[in-house]
C-alpha positions in Angstrom: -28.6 -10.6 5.1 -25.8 -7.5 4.9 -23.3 -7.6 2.7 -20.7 -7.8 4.7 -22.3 -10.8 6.0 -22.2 -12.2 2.3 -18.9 -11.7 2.0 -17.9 -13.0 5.1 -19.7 -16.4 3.8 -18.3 -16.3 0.7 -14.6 -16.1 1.9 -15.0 -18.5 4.6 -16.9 -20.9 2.7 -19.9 -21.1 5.1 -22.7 -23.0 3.3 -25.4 -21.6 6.0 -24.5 -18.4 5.5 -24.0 -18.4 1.6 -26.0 -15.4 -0.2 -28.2 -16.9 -3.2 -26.6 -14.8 -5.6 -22.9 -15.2 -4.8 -21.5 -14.7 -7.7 -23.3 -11.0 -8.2 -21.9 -10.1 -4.3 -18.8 -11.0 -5.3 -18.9 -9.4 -8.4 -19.9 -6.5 -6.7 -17.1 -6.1 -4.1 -14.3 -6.8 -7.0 -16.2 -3.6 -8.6 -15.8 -1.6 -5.5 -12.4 -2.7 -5.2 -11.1 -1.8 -8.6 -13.2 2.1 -8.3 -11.0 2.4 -5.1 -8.0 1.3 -6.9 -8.5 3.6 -9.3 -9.3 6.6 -7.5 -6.2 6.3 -5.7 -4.0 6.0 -8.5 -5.6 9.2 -9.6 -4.6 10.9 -6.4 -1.4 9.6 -7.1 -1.5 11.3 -10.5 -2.8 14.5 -9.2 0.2 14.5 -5.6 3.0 13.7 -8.0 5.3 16.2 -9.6 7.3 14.1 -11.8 6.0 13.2 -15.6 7.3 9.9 -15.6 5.3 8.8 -12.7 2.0 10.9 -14.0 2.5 8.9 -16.9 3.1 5.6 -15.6 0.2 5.9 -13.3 -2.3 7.0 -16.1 -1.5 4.0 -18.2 -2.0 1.6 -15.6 -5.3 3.3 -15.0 -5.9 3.2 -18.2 -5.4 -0.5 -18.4 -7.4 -1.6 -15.4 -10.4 0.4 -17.5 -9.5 -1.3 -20.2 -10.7 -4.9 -18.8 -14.1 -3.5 -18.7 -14.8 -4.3 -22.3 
């Protein structure tokens, strides 16, 4: 079954359609998320021209790494 199709099941609770290994999917798509996440603050950090914000956006960067501990 795709992935998307795992997902789908997941988020609509659809028993039938439930991947084995839920819990590593979903695991999965929250680790795609926060890459995305990131990567876009770091555009943000490289578009800005203001300090402030550079620096306000690296720290919460830096954060969201930080729960990978």
């Amino acid at each position: 079954m795709s992935k998307i199709k795992d997902l789908y099941a997941e988020v609509n609770n659809i028993d039938d359609l439930k991947p084995v290994d839920g819990i590593e999917v979903a695991h999965q798509a929250w680790l795609i998320k926060k890459e995305t996440i990131l990567n876009k603050l770091e555009m943000l950090i490289q578009d800005t021209e203001y300090q402030v914000y550079k620096d306000t956006l690296k720290e919460v960067a830096d954060f969201i790494k930080e729960g990978e501990v």
